[in-house]
N, C-alpha and C positions, 0 to 999 in steps of 0.2 A: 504494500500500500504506500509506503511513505518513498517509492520510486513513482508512483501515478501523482506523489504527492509532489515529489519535484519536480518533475516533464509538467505539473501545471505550471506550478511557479514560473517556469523557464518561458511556458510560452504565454502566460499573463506579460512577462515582462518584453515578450517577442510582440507582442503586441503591441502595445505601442513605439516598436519602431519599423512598424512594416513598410516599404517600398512605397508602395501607393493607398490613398486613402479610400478604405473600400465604398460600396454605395449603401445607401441606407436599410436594406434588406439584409444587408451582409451585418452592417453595423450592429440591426438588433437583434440576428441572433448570436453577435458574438457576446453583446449584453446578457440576453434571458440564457444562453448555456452559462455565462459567467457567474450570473444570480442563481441559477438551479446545481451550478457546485459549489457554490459559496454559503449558499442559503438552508437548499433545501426548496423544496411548492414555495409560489408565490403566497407572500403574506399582506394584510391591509386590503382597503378597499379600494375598488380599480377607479380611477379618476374621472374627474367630471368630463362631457363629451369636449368643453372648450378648450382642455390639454391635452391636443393632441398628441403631444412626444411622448408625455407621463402617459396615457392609454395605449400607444403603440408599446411602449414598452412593457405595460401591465400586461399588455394579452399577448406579445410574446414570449412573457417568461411564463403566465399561465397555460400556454399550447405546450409548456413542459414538465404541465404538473405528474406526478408520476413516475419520474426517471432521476432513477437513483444519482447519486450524488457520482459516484465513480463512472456511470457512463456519461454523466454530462462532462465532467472534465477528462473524458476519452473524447465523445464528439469535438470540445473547446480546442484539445490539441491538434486532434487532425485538421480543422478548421484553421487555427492558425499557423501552422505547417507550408498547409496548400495557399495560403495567400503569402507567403514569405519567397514562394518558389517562382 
């Protein structure tokens, strides 16, 4: 575990120096995988319709309710992997 625990670390911190700035789809699920291995299911309640960033991002970390913490920071890595290459 505490090697899935490092390869996140690595590519949390891969991430912010990626090549190029990905598009907003990519951006949020690199957020909601981020939030569902950091977190666990989304918590709190999902935002009013007039914020849209705070709702996009509420309902794509909630489209990950469900998945364990250690696959989300296996999807997190391969995701930031593939956009480093």
């Amino acid at each position: 575990m505490s090697d899935l625990n490092t390869r996140f670390e690595q590519a949390v911190a891969q991430s912010k120096l990626l090549p190029a700035k990905p598009d907003n789809n990519t951006l949020l699920k690199i957020y909601s995988l981020f939030k569902q291995a950091t977190t666990g299911d989304v918590q709190g309640d999902r935002p009013g319709f007039t914020d849209f960033v705070g709702r996009a991002k509420y309902d794509a970390w909630a489209d990950l309710k469900g998945q364990s913490l250690e696959q989300a920071k296996q999807t997190y890595i391969a995701l930031i992997e593939s956009l480093n290459q």
